[in-house]
C-alpha positions, 0 to 999 in steps of 0.5 A: 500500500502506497500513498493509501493505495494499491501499489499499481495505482499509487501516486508515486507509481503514476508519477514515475510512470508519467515522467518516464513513460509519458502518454505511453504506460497503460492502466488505472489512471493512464492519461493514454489509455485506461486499462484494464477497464475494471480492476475489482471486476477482473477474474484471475483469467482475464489477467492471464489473458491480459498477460499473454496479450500484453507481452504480444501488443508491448513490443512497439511504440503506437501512434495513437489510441486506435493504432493501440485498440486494433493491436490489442483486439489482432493479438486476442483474435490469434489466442488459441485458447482451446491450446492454452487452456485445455484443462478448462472445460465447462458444461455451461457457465453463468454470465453476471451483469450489473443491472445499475451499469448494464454490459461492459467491455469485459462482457465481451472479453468473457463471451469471447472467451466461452465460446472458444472453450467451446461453451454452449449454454449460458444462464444470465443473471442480472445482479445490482437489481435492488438498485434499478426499476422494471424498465432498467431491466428490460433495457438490460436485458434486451442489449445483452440478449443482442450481445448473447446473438452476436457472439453465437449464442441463443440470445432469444432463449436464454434464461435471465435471471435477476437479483442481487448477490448482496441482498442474498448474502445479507440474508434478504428472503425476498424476490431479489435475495436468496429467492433470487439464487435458488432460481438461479440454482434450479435454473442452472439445473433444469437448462445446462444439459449434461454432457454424454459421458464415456464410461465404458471405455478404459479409464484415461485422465493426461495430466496437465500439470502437476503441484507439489504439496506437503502431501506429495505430488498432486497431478491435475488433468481432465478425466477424458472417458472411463472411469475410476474407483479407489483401489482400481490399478493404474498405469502412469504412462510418460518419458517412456516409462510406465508405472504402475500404481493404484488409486487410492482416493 
Protein backbone atom coordinates (compact mmCIF):
# COMPACT_ATOMS: atom_id res chain seq x y z
CA UNK A 1 0.00 0.00 0.00
CA UNK A 2 1.28 3.24 -1.42
CA UNK A 3 0.20 6.76 -0.50
CA UNK A 4 -3.02 4.99 0.67
CA UNK A 5 -3.33 2.82 -2.48
CA UNK A 6 -2.72 -0.36 -4.26
CA UNK A 7 0.57 -0.47 -5.48
CA UNK A 8 -0.44 -0.34 -9.11
CA UNK A 9 -2.32 2.63 -8.72
CA UNK A 10 -0.26 4.58 -6.20
CA UNK A 11 0.93 8.29 -6.87
CA UNK A 12 4.36 7.65 -6.67
CA UNK A 13 3.64 4.57 -9.27
CA UNK A 14 1.99 7.07 -11.72
CA UNK A 15 4.19 9.89 -11.50
CA UNK A 16 7.24 8.00 -12.14
CA UNK A 17 5.22 6.08 -14.86
CA UNK A 18 4.43 9.96 -16.18
CA UNK A 19 7.72 11.15 -16.24
CA UNK A 20 9.44 8.33 -17.90
CA UNK A 21 6.62 6.87 -19.71
CA UNK A 22 4.82 9.98 -20.75
CA UNK A 23 1.45 9.10 -22.82
CA UNK A 24 2.69 5.69 -23.38
CA UNK A 25 2.08 3.48 -19.85
CA UNK A 26 -1.19 1.61 -19.76
CA UNK A 27 -3.67 1.23 -16.62
CA UNK A 28 -5.83 2.92 -13.70
CA UNK A 29 -5.07 6.36 -14.05
CA UNK A 30 -3.11 6.42 -17.53
CA UNK A 31 -3.52 9.66 -19.32
CA UNK A 32 -3.28 7.49 -22.54
CA UNK A 33 -5.39 4.81 -22.26
CA UNK A 34 -7.16 3.02 -19.27
CA UNK A 35 -6.61 -0.40 -18.94
CA UNK A 36 -7.91 -2.74 -17.60
CA UNK A 37 -11.31 -1.03 -17.51
CA UNK A 38 -12.35 -2.53 -14.07
CA UNK A 39 -9.68 -3.93 -11.58
CA UNK A 40 -12.31 -5.19 -8.95
CA UNK A 41 -14.44 -6.84 -11.63
CA UNK A 42 -11.45 -8.79 -13.46
CA UNK A 43 -11.07 -12.56 -12.91
CA UNK A 44 -7.79 -14.47 -12.49
CA UNK A 45 -8.23 -15.35 -16.01
CA UNK A 46 -8.60 -12.09 -17.52
CA UNK A 47 -5.44 -11.34 -16.02
CA UNK A 48 -3.78 -14.50 -17.55
CA UNK A 49 -5.17 -13.39 -20.92
CA UNK A 50 -4.15 -9.91 -20.41
CA UNK A 51 -0.62 -11.33 -19.83
CA UNK A 52 -0.14 -13.12 -22.80
CA UNK A 53 -1.68 -10.19 -24.83
CA UNK A 54 0.31 -7.53 -23.07
CA UNK A 55 3.61 -9.30 -23.66
CA UNK A 56 2.31 -9.62 -27.52
CA UNK A 57 0.83 -5.83 -28.00
CA UNK A 58 4.40 -4.01 -25.87
CA UNK A 59 6.86 -4.63 -28.41
CA UNK A 60 6.31 -1.24 -30.42
CA UNK A 61 5.63 2.14 -29.99
CA UNK A 62 1.99 3.31 -31.21
CA UNK A 63 0.78 6.42 -32.77
CA UNK A 64 -2.28 6.88 -31.47
CA UNK A 65 -5.08 5.21 -29.25
CA UNK A 66 -6.77 3.45 -32.19
CA UNK A 67 -3.50 2.04 -33.51
CA UNK A 68 -3.26 0.84 -29.95
CA UNK A 69 -7.12 -0.74 -29.52
CA UNK A 70 -6.68 -2.81 -33.30
CA UNK A 71 -3.41 -4.27 -31.78
CA UNK A 72 -4.87 -5.40 -28.61
CA UNK A 73 -8.05 -6.74 -30.38
CA UNK A 74 -5.42 -8.83 -33.63
CA UNK A 75 -3.17 -10.03 -30.58
CA UNK A 76 -6.88 -11.58 -28.77
CA UNK A 77 -8.14 -12.91 -32.11
CA UNK A 78 -4.57 -15.13 -32.53
CA UNK A 79 -5.01 -16.58 -28.66
CA UNK A 80 -5.86 -20.42 -29.08
CA UNK A 81 -7.43 -20.64 -26.30
CA UNK A 82 -8.54 -24.48 -26.72
CA UNK A 83 -4.41 -24.91 -26.55
CA UNK A 84 -3.64 -22.81 -23.94
CA UNK A 85 -6.30 -23.58 -21.75
CA UNK A 86 -7.11 -27.28 -22.34
CA UNK A 87 -7.85 -28.35 -18.50
CA UNK A 88 -10.70 -25.76 -18.98
CA UNK A 89 -13.92 -27.29 -19.91
CA UNK A 90 -17.40 -26.36 -18.95
CA UNK A 91 -20.77 -27.65 -19.46
CA UNK A 92 -22.06 -24.07 -19.08
CA UNK A 93 -21.33 -21.03 -17.42
CA UNK A 94 -23.19 -18.11 -15.58
CA UNK A 95 -22.88 -14.78 -17.21
CA UNK A 96 -23.08 -11.65 -14.44
CA UNK A 97 -24.23 -8.04 -15.50
CA UNK A 98 -24.69 -5.43 -13.33
CA UNK A 99 -28.36 -4.05 -13.62
CA UNK A 100 -27.39 -0.14 -12.49
CA UNK A 101 -24.44 -0.44 -15.43
CA UNK A 102 -25.67 -2.68 -17.99
CA UNK A 103 -22.71 -4.86 -20.37
CA UNK A 104 -19.04 -3.58 -20.09
CA UNK A 105 -16.05 -4.12 -22.11
CA UNK A 106 -15.22 -7.23 -20.03
CA UNK A 107 -18.50 -8.76 -21.17
CA UNK A 108 -17.45 -9.22 -24.30
CA UNK A 109 -13.83 -10.40 -23.49
CA UNK A 110 -15.96 -13.28 -21.32
CA UNK A 111 -18.21 -14.13 -24.06
CA UNK A 112 -15.47 -14.09 -26.32
CA UNK A 113 -13.61 -16.43 -24.18
CA UNK A 114 -16.54 -19.12 -23.55
CA UNK A 115 -17.01 -19.63 -26.98
CA UNK A 116 -13.87 -20.60 -27.73
CA UNK A 117 -13.55 -23.33 -24.89
CA UNK A 118 -16.38 -24.40 -26.57
CA UNK A 119 -19.44 -23.02 -24.16
CA UNK A 120 -22.97 -23.68 -25.38
CA UNK A 121 -25.42 -22.65 -22.87
CA UNK A 122 -25.24 -19.73 -20.70
CA UNK A 123 -27.81 -18.64 -17.84
CA UNK A 124 -27.55 -14.55 -17.18
CA UNK A 125 -28.13 -13.10 -14.00
CA UNK A 126 -28.53 -9.81 -13.62
CA UNK A 127 -27.11 -8.93 -10.32
CA UNK A 128 -27.49 -4.94 -8.50
CA UNK A 129 -31.48 -5.40 -9.26
CA UNK A 130 -32.18 -3.79 -5.62
CA UNK A 131 -30.83 -0.57 -7.48
CA UNK A 132 -32.73 -0.01 -10.51
CA UNK A 133 -36.73 -0.38 -11.66
CA UNK A 134 -38.59 -2.58 -14.06
CA UNK A 135 -37.93 -0.57 -17.10
CA UNK A 136 -33.61 -0.80 -16.29
CA UNK A 137 -34.01 -4.46 -16.68
CA UNK A 138 -35.88 -4.67 -19.83
CA UNK A 139 -33.19 -2.38 -21.43
CA UNK A 140 -30.80 -4.59 -19.97
CA UNK A 141 -31.62 -7.50 -20.83
CA UNK A 142 -32.68 -6.51 -24.46
CA UNK A 143 -28.96 -5.15 -25.04
CA UNK A 144 -27.48 -8.31 -23.71
CA UNK A 145 -29.65 -10.80 -25.36
CA UNK A 146 -28.43 -8.73 -28.89
CA UNK A 147 -24.82 -9.28 -27.36
CA UNK A 148 -25.50 -13.08 -26.50
CA UNK A 149 -26.75 -13.17 -30.59
CA UNK A 150 -23.88 -11.55 -31.96
CA UNK A 151 -21.45 -13.84 -30.13
CA UNK A 152 -23.41 -17.22 -31.35
CA UNK A 153 -25.03 -17.84 -28.52
CA UNK A 154 -29.03 -18.09 -28.24
CA UNK A 155 -29.65 -14.93 -27.17
CA UNK A 156 -33.61 -15.16 -27.75
CA UNK A 157 -33.94 -18.30 -25.37
CA UNK A 158 -31.61 -17.82 -22.67
CA UNK A 159 -32.67 -17.87 -19.49
CA UNK A 160 -32.38 -14.24 -17.28
CA UNK A 161 -32.46 -14.22 -14.21
CA UNK A 162 -32.41 -11.03 -11.74
CA UNK A 163 -31.42 -10.36 -8.12
CA UNK A 164 -28.81 -9.01 -6.01
CA UNK A 165 -25.98 -11.24 -4.53
CA UNK A 166 -25.57 -8.74 -1.65
CA UNK A 167 -29.27 -8.65 -0.50
CA UNK A 168 -28.72 -12.70 -0.62
CA UNK A 169 -25.72 -12.70 1.28
CA UNK A 170 -27.01 -10.23 3.97
CA UNK A 171 -29.97 -12.94 4.36
CA UNK A 172 -32.77 -10.71 2.34
CA UNK A 173 -35.70 -13.63 1.90
CA UNK A 174 -37.28 -11.55 -0.99
CA UNK A 175 -37.54 -11.82 -4.85
CA UNK A 176 -34.05 -10.08 -5.25
CA UNK A 177 -32.20 -12.05 -2.24
CA UNK A 178 -31.83 -15.61 -1.52
CA UNK A 179 -35.17 -16.46 -3.62
CA UNK A 180 -33.26 -14.99 -6.29
CA UNK A 181 -30.04 -17.68 -6.15
CA UNK A 182 -32.44 -20.53 -5.76
CA UNK A 183 -33.75 -19.66 -9.14
CA UNK A 184 -30.67 -19.46 -10.45
CA UNK A 185 -29.66 -22.61 -8.93
CA UNK A 186 -32.94 -24.66 -10.26
CA UNK A 187 -32.50 -22.64 -13.41
CA UNK A 188 -28.80 -23.81 -13.80
CA UNK A 189 -30.16 -27.46 -13.26
CA UNK A 190 -33.06 -27.53 -15.43
CA UNK A 191 -31.03 -25.58 -18.64
CA UNK A 192 -27.45 -26.85 -18.71
CA UNK A 193 -27.82 -30.33 -20.02
CA UNK A 194 -25.37 -32.66 -19.22
CA UNK A 195 -22.85 -33.75 -21.13
CA UNK A 196 -22.81 -37.53 -22.62
CA UNK A 197 -20.03 -39.28 -20.87
CA UNK A 198 -17.99 -42.37 -21.92
CA UNK A 199 -17.91 -44.63 -19.06
CA UNK A 200 -17.45 -47.77 -20.92
CA UNK A 201 -14.12 -47.12 -22.40
CA UNK A 202 -10.78 -47.56 -20.11
CA UNK A 203 -10.43 -45.06 -17.55
CA UNK A 204 -7.78 -42.26 -19.42
CA UNK A 205 -7.09 -38.95 -17.48
CA UNK A 206 -3.46 -36.76 -19.28
CA UNK A 207 -2.05 -34.89 -17.00
CA UNK A 208 -1.61 -31.01 -17.23
CA UNK A 209 0.24 -30.45 -14.95
CA UNK A 210 1.47 -31.17 -11.57
CA UNK A 211 1.76 -29.48 -7.54
CA UNK A 212 3.84 -30.09 -5.35
CA UNK A 213 2.41 -30.11 -1.66
CA UNK A 214 3.33 -31.38 1.78
CA UNK A 215 1.20 -34.13 0.53
CA UNK A 216 3.28 -35.24 -2.12
CA UNK A 217 2.83 -34.79 -5.69
CA UNK A 218 -0.83 -33.93 -6.76
CA UNK A 219 -1.27 -34.42 -10.53
CA UNK A 220 -4.15 -32.19 -12.24
CA UNK A 221 -5.73 -33.15 -15.79
CA UNK A 222 -9.10 -33.78 -17.03
CA UNK A 223 -10.72 -37.14 -16.95
CA UNK A 224 -11.40 -37.70 -20.89
CA UNK A 225 -13.66 -41.27 -20.89
CA UNK A 226 -13.82 -44.41 -18.25
CA UNK A 227 -13.94 -44.46 -15.05
CA UNK A 228 -12.16 -44.68 -11.84
CA UNK A 229 -12.98 -46.10 -8.02
CA UNK A 230 -10.40 -46.19 -5.14
CA UNK A 231 -8.43 -49.24 -5.49
CA UNK A 232 -8.53 -49.73 -9.16
CA UNK A 233 -4.73 -50.33 -10.52
CA UNK A 234 -3.47 -47.62 -12.93
CA UNK A 235 -0.60 -47.05 -15.14
CA UNK A 236 1.41 -43.82 -15.35
CA UNK A 237 2.31 -43.53 -18.62
CA UNK A 238 5.29 -40.61 -19.88
CA UNK A 239 9.06 -40.11 -20.83
CA UNK A 240 8.97 -43.74 -21.92
CA UNK A 241 8.39 -45.23 -18.72
CA UNK A 242 5.07 -46.96 -17.24
CA UNK A 243 4.44 -47.24 -13.91
CA UNK A 244 2.03 -49.00 -12.13
CA UNK A 245 0.19 -47.53 -9.03
CA UNK A 246 -3.06 -47.76 -7.56
CA UNK A 247 -5.73 -45.24 -6.88
CA UNK A 248 -6.01 -44.57 -3.65
CA UNK A 249 -8.79 -41.70 -3.38
Amino acid sequence: MLDGCPGHFATITRDWLDTHLPNRWIGRGSPFIKWPPRSPDVTPMDFSIWGIVRDDVAVRIYENVNELKQSIEYSFSKIDVLNRYLAIEMDGAILVVAGSEGQMPQTREHLMLSKQIGVKKLVVFVNKCDLIDDKMKELVEMEVRDLLNNYGFDGDNTPFLFGSALAALSGDKSGVGEESIIKLLDTLDSYITPPERDTNSPFLMPIMSTDITRRGIVCIGTVEKGIIARGDPIDIIGWDAIIKSVAIS
